[in-house]
C-alpha positions as CSV (number, residue, x, y, z in Angstrom):
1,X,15.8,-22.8,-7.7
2,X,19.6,-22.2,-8.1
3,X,20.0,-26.2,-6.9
4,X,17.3,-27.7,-8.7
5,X,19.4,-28.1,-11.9
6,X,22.3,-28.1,-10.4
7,X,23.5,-24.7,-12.1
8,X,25.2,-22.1,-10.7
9,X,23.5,-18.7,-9.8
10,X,22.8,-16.3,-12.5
11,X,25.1,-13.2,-11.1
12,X,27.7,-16.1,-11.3
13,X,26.9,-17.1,-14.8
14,X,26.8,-13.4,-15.9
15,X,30.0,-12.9,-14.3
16,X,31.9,-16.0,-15.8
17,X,31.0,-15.1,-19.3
18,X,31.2,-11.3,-19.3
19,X,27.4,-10.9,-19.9
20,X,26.6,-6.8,-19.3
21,X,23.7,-6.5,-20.8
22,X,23.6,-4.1,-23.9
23,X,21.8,-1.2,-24.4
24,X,21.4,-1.6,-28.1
25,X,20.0,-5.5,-27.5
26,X,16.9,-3.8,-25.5
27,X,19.0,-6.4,-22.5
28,X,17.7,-6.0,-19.0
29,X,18.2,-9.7,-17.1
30,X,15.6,-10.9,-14.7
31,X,18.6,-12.3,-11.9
32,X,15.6,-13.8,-9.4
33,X,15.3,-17.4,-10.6
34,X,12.3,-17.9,-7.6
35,X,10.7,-15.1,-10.2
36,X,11.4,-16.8,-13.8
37,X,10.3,-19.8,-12.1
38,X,6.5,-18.1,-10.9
39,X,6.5,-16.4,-14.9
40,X,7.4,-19.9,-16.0
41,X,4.3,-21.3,-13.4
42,X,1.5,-18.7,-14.9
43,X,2.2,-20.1,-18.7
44,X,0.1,-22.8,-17.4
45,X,0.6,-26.8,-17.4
46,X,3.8,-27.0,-19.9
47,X,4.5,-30.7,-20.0
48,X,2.6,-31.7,-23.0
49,X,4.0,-28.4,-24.7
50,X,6.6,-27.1,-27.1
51,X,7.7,-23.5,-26.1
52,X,9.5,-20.7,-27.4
53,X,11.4,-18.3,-25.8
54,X,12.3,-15.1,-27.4
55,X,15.8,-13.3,-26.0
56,X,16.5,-15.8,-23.3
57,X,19.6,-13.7,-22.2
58,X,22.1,-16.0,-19.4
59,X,18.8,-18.3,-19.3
60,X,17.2,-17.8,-16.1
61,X,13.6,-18.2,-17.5
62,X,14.6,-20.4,-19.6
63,X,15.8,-22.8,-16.2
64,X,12.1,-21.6,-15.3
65,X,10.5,-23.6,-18.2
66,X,12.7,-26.6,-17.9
67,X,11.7,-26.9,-14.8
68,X,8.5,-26.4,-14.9
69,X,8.6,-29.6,-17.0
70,X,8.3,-27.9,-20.6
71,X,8.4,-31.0,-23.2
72,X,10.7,-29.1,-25.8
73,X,12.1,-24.9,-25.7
74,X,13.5,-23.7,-28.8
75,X,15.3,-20.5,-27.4
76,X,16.2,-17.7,-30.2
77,X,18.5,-15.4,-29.0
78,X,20.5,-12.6,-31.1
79,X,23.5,-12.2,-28.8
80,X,26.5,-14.4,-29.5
81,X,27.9,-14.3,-25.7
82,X,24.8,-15.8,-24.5
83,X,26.0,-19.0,-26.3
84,X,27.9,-20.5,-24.0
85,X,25.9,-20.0,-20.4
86,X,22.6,-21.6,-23.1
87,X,25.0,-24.7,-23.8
88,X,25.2,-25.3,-19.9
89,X,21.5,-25.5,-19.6
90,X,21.2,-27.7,-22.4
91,X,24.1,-30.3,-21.1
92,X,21.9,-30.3,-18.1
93,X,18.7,-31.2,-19.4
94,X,19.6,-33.0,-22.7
95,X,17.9,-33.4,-25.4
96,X,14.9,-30.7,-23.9
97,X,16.6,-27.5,-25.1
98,X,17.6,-26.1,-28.3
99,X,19.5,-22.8,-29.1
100,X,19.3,-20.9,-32.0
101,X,21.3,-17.5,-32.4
102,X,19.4,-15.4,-34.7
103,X,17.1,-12.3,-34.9
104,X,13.7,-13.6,-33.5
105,X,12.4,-11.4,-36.4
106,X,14.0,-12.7,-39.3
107,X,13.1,-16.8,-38.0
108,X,10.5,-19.1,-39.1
109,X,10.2,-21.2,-35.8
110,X,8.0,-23.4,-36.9
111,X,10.0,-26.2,-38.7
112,X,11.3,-26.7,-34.8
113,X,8.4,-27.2,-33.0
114,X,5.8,-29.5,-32.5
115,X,2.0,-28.8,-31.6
116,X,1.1,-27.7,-28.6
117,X,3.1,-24.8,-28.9
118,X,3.2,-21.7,-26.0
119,X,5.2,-18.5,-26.3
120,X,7.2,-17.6,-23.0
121,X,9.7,-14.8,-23.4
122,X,11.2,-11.8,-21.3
123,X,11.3,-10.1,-24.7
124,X,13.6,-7.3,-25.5
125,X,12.1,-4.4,-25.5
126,X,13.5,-2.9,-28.4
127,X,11.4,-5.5,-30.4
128,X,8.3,-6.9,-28.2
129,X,5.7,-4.8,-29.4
130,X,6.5,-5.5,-33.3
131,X,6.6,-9.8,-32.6
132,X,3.4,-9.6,-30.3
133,X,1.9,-7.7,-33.5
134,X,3.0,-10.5,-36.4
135,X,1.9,-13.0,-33.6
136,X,-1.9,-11.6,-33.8
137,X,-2.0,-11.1,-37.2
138,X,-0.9,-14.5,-38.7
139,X,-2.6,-15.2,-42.2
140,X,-4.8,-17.7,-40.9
141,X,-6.7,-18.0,-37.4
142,X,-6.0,-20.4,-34.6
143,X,-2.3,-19.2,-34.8
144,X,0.3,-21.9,-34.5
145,X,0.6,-20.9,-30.4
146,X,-2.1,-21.6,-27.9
147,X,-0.8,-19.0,-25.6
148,X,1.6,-15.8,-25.2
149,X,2.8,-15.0,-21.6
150,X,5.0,-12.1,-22.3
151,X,6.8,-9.8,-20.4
152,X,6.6,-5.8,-21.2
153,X,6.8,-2.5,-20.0
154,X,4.5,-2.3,-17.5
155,X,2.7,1.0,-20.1
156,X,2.4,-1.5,-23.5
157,X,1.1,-4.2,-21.1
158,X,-2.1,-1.7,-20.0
159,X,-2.6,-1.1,-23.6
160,X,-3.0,-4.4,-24.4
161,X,-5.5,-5.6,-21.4
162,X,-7.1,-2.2,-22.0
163,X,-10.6,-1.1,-22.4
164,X,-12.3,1.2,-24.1
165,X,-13.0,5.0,-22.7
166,X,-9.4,5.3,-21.4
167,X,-6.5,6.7,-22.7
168,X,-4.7,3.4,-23.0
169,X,-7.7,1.9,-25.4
170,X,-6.2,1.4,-29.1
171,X,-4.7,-0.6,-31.7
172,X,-2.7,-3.1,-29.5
173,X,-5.8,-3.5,-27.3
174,X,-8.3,-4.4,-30.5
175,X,-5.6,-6.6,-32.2
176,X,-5.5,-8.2,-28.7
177,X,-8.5,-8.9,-27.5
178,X,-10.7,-9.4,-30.8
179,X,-8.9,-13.0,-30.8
180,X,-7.9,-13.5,-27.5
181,X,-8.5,-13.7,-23.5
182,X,-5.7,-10.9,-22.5
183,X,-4.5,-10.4,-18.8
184,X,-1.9,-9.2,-17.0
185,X,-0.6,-12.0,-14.5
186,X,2.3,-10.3,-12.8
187,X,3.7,-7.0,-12.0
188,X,7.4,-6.5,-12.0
189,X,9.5,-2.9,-10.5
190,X,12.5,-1.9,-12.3
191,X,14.5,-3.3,-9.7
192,X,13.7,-6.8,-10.4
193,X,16.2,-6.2,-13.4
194,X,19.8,-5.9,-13.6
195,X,20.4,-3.3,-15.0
196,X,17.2,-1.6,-13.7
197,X,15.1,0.0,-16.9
198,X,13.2,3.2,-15.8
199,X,9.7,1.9,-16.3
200,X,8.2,-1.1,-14.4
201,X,7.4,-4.1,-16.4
202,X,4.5,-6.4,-16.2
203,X,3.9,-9.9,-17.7
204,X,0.8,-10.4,-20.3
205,X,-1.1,-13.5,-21.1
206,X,-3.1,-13.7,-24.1
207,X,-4.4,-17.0,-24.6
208,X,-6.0,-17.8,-28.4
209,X,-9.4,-17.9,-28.9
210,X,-11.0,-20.7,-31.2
211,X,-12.3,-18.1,-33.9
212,X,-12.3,-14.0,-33.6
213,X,-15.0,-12.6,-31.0
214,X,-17.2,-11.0,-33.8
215,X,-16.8,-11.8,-37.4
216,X,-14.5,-9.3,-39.8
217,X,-12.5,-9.1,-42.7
218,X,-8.8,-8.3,-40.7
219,X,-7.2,-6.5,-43.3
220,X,-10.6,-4.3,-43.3
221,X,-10.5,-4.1,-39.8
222,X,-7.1,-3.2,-39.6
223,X,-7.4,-0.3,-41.8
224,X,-10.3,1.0,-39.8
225,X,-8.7,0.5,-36.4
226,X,-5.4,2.4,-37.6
227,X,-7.3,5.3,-39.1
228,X,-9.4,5.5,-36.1
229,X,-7.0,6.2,-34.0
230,X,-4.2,7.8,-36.1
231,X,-6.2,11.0,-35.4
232,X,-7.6,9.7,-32.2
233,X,-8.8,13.6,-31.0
234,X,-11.0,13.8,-33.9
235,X,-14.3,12.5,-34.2
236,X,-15.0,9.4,-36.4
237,X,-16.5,11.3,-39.7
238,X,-13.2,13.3,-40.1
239,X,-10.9,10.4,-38.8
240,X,-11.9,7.9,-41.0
241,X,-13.2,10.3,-43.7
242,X,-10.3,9.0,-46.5
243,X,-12.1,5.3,-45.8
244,X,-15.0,6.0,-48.2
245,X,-16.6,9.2,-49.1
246,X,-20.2,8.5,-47.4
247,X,-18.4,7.2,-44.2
248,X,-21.2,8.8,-42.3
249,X,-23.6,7.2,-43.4
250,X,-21.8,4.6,-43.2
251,X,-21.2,5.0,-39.5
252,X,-24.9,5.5,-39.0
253,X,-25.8,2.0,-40.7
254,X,-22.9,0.0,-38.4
255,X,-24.7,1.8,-35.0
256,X,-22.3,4.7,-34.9
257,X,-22.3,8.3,-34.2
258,X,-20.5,10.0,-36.6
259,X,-19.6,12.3,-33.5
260,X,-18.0,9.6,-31.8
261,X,-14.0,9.4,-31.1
262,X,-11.9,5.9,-31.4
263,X,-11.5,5.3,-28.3
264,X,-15.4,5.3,-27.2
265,X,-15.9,2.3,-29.8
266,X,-16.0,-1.5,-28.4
267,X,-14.3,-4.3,-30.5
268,X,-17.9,-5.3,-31.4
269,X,-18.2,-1.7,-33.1
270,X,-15.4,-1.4,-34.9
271,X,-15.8,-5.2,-36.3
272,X,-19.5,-3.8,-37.3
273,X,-18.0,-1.1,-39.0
274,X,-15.2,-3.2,-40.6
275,X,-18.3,-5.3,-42.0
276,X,-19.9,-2.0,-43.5
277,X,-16.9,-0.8,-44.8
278,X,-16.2,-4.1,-46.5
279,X,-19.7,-4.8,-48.3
């Protein structure tokens, strides 16, 4: 991979421009550019597609995605000394590479990209799960992406594939998969990263679907979901009792038992109760 763009090695780029990754950044570089190219590989065909990359670091995934053949990739990243190593990879493939350095969370990427748009990111970990949230839960449904393939801790990437009856089963998994195919595609051990975090990771691919699985309000739904499982020990007539004052009956008329816990309801249920709730 390291000769394919004619770039150095990534240890060598990190070394040449002082890049230890920071602590407070939520920094942990994926080295392996055989493995940002295979991430790269499972975002699917990108050469009729913009994509965005979140916290490309010394820009090995970013290599991965030029690649890979990528029409355009708007990278945002917030650390300043990444600047210079991004440059390089944009001198080699010009005019296929923009870098912006900015907080991912306080950008509107939109003016910069043009339709089809995939999201591919070894995101920081510090702010992964907030962006994957504000990607779900756009105003207005299809989102401005087709797909997400996202790298997490290996734990955040089992709630979001997860289903219900298990511990794992909650919010993330119902804001996931109530508009979206979600899987994981690729498991990573800590010491695939330099330096090596103490969980594993895993990369997530949730792909948009054309219109939500079952039909709900989503501000309703959101409510429900986060009082559901705020108090996920309790069964639903207590946990959801400040929702309305007859939620049993309520319950009963969406197909519920007031007895039930959160984590026992499918999406289907809780988008039923969401339609209760709101009528």
């Amino acid at each position: 991979m390291s000769t394919i763009d004619g770039l150095p090695p990534l240890r060598a780029v990190i070394a040449a421009h002082g890049l230890s990754a920071k602590k407070a950044l939520g920094q942990n570089f994926l080295l392996d550019l055989n493995l940002t190219a295979k991430i790269a590989r499972s975002a699917g065909d990108l050469t009729g597609a913009d994509v965005l990359e979140i916290g490309p670091g010394p820009g090995g995934l970013t290599r991965g995605l030029l690649a890979e053949g990528a029409r355009h990739v708007l990278a945002v990243e917030k650390d300043a000394r990444c600047m210079a190593p991004l440059a390089e990879i944009a001198a080699a493939w010009p005019g296929r590479l923009e870098v912006v350095n900015a907080d991912a969370l306080e950008i509107d990427p939109l003016a910069r990209l043009t339709p089809p748009i995939k999201v591919v990111a070894n995101l920081p970990y510090n702010v992964g799960t907030e962006l994957l949230v504000r990607w779900l839960t756009p105003p207005d449904w299809p989102p401005f992406w087709q797909s997400l393939t996202l790298m997490f801790q290996r734990e955040v990437a089992e709630r979001i594939t997860a289903q219900p009856g298990g511990k794992a089963y909650g919010r993330l998994a119902i804001l996931a998969q109530w508009r979206c195919e979600a899987r994981i595609v690729m498991r990573l051990p800590p010491e695939a990263f330099t330096p090596p975090p103490k969980v594993a990771s895993a990369v997530v691919q949730l792909t948009a679907l054309p219109a939500p699985r079952f039909p709900a309000d989503p501000g309703v739904l959101e409510r429900v979901v986060a009082a559901a499982f705020n108090q996920r020990r309790k069964m639903l007539r207590a946990s959801l009792k400040g929702l309305a004052p007859d939620i049993e009956d309520r319950l009963r008329m969406a197909g519920i038992a007031p007895t039930d816990r959160a984590e026992q309801l499918s999406i289907e249920a809780f988008c039923a109760l969401a339609r209760v709730l709101a009528s």
